[in-house]
N, C-alpha and C positions, 0 to 999 in steps of 0.2 A: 172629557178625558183630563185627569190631573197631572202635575207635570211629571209626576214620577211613571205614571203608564207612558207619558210621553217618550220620555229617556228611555225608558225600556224598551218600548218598541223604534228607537232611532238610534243608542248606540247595542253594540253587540260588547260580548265575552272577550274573544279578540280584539277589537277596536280596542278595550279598556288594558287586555293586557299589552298591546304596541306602546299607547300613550303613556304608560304606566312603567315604561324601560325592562320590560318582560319577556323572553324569548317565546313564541309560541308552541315549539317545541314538536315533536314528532306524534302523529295520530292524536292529536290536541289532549296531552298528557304530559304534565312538566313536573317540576318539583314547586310544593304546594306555595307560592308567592306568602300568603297568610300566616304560617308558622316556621318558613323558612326548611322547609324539608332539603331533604337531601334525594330522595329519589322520585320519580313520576308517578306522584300518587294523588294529583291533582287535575280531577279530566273536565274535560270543559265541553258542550256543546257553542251554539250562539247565544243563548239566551239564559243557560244557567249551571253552576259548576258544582262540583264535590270533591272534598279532600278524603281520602278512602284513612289516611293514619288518624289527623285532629279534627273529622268529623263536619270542618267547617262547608257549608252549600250556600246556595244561595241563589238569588240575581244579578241586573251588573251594580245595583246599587249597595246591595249587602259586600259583593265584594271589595267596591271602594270602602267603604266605612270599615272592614276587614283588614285591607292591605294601608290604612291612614291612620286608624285607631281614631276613627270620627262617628259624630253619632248621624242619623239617614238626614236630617234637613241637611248637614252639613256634606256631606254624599252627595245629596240634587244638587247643590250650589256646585259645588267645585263639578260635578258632571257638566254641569250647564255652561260652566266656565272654561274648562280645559276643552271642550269638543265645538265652540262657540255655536252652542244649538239656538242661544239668543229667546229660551222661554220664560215666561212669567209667570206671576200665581194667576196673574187675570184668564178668563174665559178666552183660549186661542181663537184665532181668526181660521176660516177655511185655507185662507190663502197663509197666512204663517205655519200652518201644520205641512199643504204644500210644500214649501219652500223646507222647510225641515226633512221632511221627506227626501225632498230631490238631494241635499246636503249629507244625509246619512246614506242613500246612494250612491254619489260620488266619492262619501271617504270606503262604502263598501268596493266600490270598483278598484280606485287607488289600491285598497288591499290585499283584490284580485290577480290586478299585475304584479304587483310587489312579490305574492306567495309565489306566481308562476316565473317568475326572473328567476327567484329564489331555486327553483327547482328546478329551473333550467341551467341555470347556473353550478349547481351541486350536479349536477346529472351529468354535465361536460366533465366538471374535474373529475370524477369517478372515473370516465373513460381513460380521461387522459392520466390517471394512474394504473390503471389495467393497461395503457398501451408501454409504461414505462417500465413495470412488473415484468411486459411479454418482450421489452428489447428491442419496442419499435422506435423510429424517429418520428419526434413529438416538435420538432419544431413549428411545424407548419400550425400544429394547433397552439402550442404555445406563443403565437405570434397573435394567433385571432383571440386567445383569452386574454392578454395583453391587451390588445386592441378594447377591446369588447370590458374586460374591469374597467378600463378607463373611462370609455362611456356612459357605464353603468355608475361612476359617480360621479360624473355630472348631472347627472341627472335629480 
């Protein structure tokens, strides 16, 4: 396997648009990172994306050279570099693709809790504006999401 099947099967769509200072955006549909759209017309699975206005698609490696104005060797480098996958052109070891493995895991996980914080997070304050909407007393919650932002960045 070459390091580019590498990368693509160890980072994702996501992973590249976090690293990348990109909001993920709602039903993974944002404004297109690539030509700088204005509305969500750039939808993304894990593995590969389409801009529905400037046509652009791809993988996660077309999308870097996309969103960098790079050509693909220079793509795998900085992929290999910003995600610290630590591959080389040499023939991988079982146990380095391992260990790869277990690495794109763990940033897959990280980005599990992250989206569910995220959404637990957002799912509070919704409440706690319908309870403000309805005239109730919000302190009690507004004391725990206090508590609880704070937490959350320390984290």
């Amino acid at each position: 396997m070459g390091m580019a099947e590498q990368i693509k099967e160890l980072v994702t769509i996501p992973q590249a648009l976090q690293m990348y200072g990109f909001d993920e955006g709602r039903h993974r549909r944002i404004p297109c990172p690539i030509h700088g759209g204005k509305d969500s017309n750039f939808a993304y699975t894990d593995s590969v994306y389409h801009c529905w206005t400037c046509g652009a698609k791809g993988d996660v490696i077309s999308f870097v050279m996309g969103i960098h104005g790079i050509g693909f060797s220079q793509a795998i480098t900085r992929l290999n570099a910003d995600f610290n996958l630590g591959l080389t052109n040499e023939r991988p070891t079982a146990k380095s693709i391992a260990m790869a493995r277990k690495k794109a895991q763990e940033r897959q996980a990280e980005l599990a809790r992250r989206t569910l914080r995220k959404k637990a997070y957002l799912y509070i304050c919704s409440k706690h504006a319908e309870a403000m909407r309805n005239g109730e007393n919000t302190d009690e919650l507004e004391r725990w999401l206090d508590e609880n932002t704070e937490m959350a960045a320390m984290r």
